[in-house]
C-alpha positions as CSV (number, residue, x, y, z in Angstrom):
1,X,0.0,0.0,0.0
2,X,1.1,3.4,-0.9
3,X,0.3,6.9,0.8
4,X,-1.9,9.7,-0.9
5,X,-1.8,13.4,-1.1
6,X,-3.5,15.6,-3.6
7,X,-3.6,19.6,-3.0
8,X,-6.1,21.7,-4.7
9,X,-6.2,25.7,-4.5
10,X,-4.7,28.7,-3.4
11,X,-1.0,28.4,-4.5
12,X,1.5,26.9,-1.7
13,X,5.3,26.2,-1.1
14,X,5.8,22.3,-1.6
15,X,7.0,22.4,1.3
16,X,4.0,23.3,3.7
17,X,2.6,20.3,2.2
18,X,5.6,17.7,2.7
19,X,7.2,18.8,5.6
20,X,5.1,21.6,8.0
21,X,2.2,18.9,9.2
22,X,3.1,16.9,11.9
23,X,1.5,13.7,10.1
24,X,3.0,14.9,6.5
25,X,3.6,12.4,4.0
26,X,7.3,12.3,5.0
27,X,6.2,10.6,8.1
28,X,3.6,8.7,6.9
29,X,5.9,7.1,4.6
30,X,8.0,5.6,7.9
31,X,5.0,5.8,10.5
32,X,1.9,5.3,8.4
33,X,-1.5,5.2,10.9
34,X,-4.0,3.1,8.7
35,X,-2.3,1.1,6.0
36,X,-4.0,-2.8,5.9
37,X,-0.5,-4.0,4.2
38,X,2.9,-3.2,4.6
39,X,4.5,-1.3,7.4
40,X,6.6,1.2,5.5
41,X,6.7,3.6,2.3
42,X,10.4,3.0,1.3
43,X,10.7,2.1,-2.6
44,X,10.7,5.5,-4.0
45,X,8.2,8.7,-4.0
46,X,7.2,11.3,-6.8
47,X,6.1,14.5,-6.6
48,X,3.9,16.1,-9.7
49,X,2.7,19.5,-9.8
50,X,1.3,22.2,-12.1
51,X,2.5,25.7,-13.0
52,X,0.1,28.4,-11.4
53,X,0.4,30.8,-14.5
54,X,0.9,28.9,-17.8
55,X,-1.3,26.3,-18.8
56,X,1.8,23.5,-19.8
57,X,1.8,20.0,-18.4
58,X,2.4,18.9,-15.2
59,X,6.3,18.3,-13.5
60,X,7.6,15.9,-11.8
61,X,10.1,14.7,-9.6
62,X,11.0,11.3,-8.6
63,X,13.5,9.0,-6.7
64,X,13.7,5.6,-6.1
65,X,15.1,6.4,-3.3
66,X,12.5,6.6,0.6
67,X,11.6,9.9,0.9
68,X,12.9,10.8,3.9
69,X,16.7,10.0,2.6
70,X,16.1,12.4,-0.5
71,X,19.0,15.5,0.3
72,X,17.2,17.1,-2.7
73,X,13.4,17.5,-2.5
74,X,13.5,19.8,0.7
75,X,15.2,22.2,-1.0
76,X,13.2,21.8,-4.0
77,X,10.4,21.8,-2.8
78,X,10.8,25.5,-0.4
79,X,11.5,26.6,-4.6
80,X,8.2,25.3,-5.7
81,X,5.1,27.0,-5.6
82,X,1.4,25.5,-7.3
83,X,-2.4,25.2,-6.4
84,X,-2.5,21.8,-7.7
85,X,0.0,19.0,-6.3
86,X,0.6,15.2,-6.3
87,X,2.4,12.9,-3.7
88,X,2.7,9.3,-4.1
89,X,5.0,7.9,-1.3
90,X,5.2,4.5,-2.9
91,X,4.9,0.5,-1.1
92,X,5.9,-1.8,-3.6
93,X,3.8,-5.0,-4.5
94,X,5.9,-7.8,-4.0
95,X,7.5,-8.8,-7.7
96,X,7.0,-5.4,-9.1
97,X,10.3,-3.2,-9.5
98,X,12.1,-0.7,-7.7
99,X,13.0,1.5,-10.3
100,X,12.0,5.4,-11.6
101,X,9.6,3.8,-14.1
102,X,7.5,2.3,-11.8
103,X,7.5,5.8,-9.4
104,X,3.7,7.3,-9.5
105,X,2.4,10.1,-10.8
106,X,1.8,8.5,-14.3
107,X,1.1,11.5,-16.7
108,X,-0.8,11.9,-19.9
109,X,-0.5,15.2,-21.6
110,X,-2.3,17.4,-19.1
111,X,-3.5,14.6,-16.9
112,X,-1.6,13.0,-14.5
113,X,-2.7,10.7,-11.4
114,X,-1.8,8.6,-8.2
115,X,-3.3,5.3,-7.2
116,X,-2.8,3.3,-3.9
117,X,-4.2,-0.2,-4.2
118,X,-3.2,-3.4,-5.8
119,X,-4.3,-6.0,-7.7
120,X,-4.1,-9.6,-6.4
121,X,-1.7,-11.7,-8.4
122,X,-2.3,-9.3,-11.2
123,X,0.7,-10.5,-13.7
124,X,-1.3,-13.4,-13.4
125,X,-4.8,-12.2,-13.5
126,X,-5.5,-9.0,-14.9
127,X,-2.3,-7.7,-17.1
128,X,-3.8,-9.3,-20.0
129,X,-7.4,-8.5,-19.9
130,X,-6.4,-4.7,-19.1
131,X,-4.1,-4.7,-22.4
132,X,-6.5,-6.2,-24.7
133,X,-8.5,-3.6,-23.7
134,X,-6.4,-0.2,-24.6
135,X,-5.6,1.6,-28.2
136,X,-2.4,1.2,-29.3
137,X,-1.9,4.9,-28.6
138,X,-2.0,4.2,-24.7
139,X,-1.0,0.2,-24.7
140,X,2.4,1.8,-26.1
141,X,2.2,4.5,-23.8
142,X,2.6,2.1,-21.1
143,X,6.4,2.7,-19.4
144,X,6.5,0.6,-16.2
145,X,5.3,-3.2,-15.2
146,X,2.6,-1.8,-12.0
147,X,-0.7,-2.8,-11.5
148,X,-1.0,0.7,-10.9
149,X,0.1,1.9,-14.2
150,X,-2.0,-0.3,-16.1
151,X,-5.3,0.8,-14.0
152,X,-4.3,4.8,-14.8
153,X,-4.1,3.3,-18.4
154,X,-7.9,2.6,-18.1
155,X,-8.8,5.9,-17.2
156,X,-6.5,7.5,-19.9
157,X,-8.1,5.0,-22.8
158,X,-11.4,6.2,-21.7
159,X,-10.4,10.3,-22.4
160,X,-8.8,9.4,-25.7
161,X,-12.0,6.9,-27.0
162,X,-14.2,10.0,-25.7
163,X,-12.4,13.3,-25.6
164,X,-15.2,15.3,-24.2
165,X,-16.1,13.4,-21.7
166,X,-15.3,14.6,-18.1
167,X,-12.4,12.9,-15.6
168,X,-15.3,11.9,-13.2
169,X,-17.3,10.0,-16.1
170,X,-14.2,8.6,-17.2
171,X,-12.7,7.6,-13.5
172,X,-16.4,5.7,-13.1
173,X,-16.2,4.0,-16.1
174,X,-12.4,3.0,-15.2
175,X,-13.5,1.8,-11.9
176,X,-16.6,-0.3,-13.7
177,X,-14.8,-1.9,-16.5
178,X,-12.1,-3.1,-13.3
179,X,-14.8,-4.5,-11.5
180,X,-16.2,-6.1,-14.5
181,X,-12.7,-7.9,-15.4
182,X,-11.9,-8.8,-11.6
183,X,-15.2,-10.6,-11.2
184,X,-14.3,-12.1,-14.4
185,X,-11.2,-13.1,-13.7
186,X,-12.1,-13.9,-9.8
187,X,-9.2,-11.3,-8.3
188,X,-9.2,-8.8,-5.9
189,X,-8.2,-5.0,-6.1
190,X,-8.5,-1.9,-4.6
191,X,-8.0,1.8,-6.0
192,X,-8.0,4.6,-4.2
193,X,-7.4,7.1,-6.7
194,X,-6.3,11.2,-7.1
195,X,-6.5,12.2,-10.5
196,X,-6.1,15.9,-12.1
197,X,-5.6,18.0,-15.3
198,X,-4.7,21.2,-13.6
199,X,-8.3,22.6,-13.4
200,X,-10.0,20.1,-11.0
201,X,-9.1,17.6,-8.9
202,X,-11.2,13.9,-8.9
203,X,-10.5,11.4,-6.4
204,X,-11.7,7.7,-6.1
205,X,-11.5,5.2,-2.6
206,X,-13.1,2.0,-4.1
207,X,-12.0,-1.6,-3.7
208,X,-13.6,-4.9,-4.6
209,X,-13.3,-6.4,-1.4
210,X,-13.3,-4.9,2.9
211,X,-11.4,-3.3,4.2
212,X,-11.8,-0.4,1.8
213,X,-8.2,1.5,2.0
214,X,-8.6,4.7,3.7
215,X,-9.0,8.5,2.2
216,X,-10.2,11.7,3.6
217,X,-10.5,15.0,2.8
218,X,-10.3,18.9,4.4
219,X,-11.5,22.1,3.0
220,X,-10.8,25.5,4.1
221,X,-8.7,24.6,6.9
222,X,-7.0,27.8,8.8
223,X,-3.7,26.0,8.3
224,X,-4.7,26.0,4.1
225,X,-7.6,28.4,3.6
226,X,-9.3,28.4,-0.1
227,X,-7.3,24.8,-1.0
228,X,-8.9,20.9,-0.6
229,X,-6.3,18.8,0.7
230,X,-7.1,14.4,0.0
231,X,-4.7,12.0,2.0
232,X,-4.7,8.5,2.5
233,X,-4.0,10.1,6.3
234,X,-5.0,12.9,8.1
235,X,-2.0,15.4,7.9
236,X,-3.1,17.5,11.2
237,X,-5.8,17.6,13.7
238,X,-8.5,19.1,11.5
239,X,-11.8,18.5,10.7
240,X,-11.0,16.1,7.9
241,X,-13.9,13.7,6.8
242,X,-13.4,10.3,5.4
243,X,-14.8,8.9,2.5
244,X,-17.6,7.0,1.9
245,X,-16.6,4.0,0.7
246,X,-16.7,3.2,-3.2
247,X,-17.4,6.9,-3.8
248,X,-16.0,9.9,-5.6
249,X,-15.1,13.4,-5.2
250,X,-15.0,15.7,-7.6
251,X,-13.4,19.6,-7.0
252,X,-14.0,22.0,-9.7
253,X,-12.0,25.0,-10.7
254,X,-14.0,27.3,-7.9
255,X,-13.4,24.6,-5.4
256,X,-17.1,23.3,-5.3
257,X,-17.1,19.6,-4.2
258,X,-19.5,17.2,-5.0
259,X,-19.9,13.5,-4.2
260,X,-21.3,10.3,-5.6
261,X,-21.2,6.5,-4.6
262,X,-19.7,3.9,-7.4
């Protein structure tokens, strides 16, 4: 299991976000609270972001290395400013790679995204079916060997089929068509999801089988007014409020949230 942090809104120092809360993701990454697997968040990190001015795609930065042992990202990140922000503090499924390919975000033009789950036994169960099911645009598009990749794939073959369709439509249908091929296939998953094109943020906590992996969100807090903050963790005593399970968020441009079940 991997842990989560998505930022959306007024534009912040990386840093206030990483390494200010007393439960930041640095932490959490050696002392996570509420993961059901694993005990640490030690085989690399990646941090994606979007320029507050220009409308270009997303950056990045990522190590293989654990977060905490990274002499670079604090002073990058007190350089860094953006409303919109990424953290993936990565767990890796046993058999999968330790290597910068494999590091989350995953990034499609504008879009890029974050996923903490897994998918049981999936070189054996679903990296076939999930293939079979992509253009040759994205199947090629395809850099690492993750579960997690491959389910980001999904949601990226369903912009390109439908361009006008909306992240939210096309993170449900993502979500559906996995459930669809693990019943199928009889295999597990989960997918707690943070997905973003610059202009709104979407998030997903949705697995096929209890416990449901945790995610919560705060708005308007004092510490970051006029910004949503999403973590697999609460960051800070706040009044953060957990998602319902198998739902999704959706944060527009004018921070208005709204809320569905899957």
């Amino acid at each position: 299991m991997c842990r989560l942090l998505g930022y959306f809104g007024a534009s912040v120092p990386l840093d206030r976000l990483l390494y200010k809360p007393e439960h930041s993701l640095i932490v959490q990454s050696y002392q996570p609270r509420e993961m059901t697997a694993g005990l640490l968040n030690a085989d690399g990190f990646g941090v994606g972001w979007y320029h507050p001015q220009r409308d270009v795609e997303p950056f990045f930065y990522k190590n293989t290395l654990p977060i905490w042992n990274d002499v670079n990202l604090p002073s990058l990140s007190r350089y860094v400013e953006s409303g919109c922000v990424l953290v993936n503090v990565r767990s890796a499924t046993a058999g999968l790679s330790v290597d910068l390919s494999n590091c989350q975000p995953f990034q499609a033009q504008q879009v890029s995204g974050i996923h903490n789950g897994f998918i049981n036994n999936f070189r054996q169960t679903l990296y076939r079916p999930i293939r079979e099911r992509l253009s040759d645009q994205v199947y090629q598009s395809i850099q690492g060997t993750t579960d997690s990749e491959h389910i980001f794939a999904l949601l990226v073959n369903e912009l390109v089929e439908d361009p006008q369709t909306s992240l939210t439509d096309a993170l449900t249908r993502s979500l559906t068509i996995l459930s669809k091929l693990g019943e199928k296939y009889a295999t597990d998953f989960s997918a707690n999801l943070i997905i973003s094109d610059g202009q709104q943020m979407v998030a997903a906590r949705y697995a096929s089988r209890d416990p449901v992996p945790s995610l919560y969100w705060l708005r308007d807090d004092p510490l970051f007014p006029d910004a949503v903050l999403i973590a697999s963790e609460p960051l800070f005593d706040g009044n953060w409020i957990s998602f319902r399970d198998r739902s999704i968020l959706t944060i527009d441009h004018d921070l208005n949230i709204e809320t569905h079940d899957l």
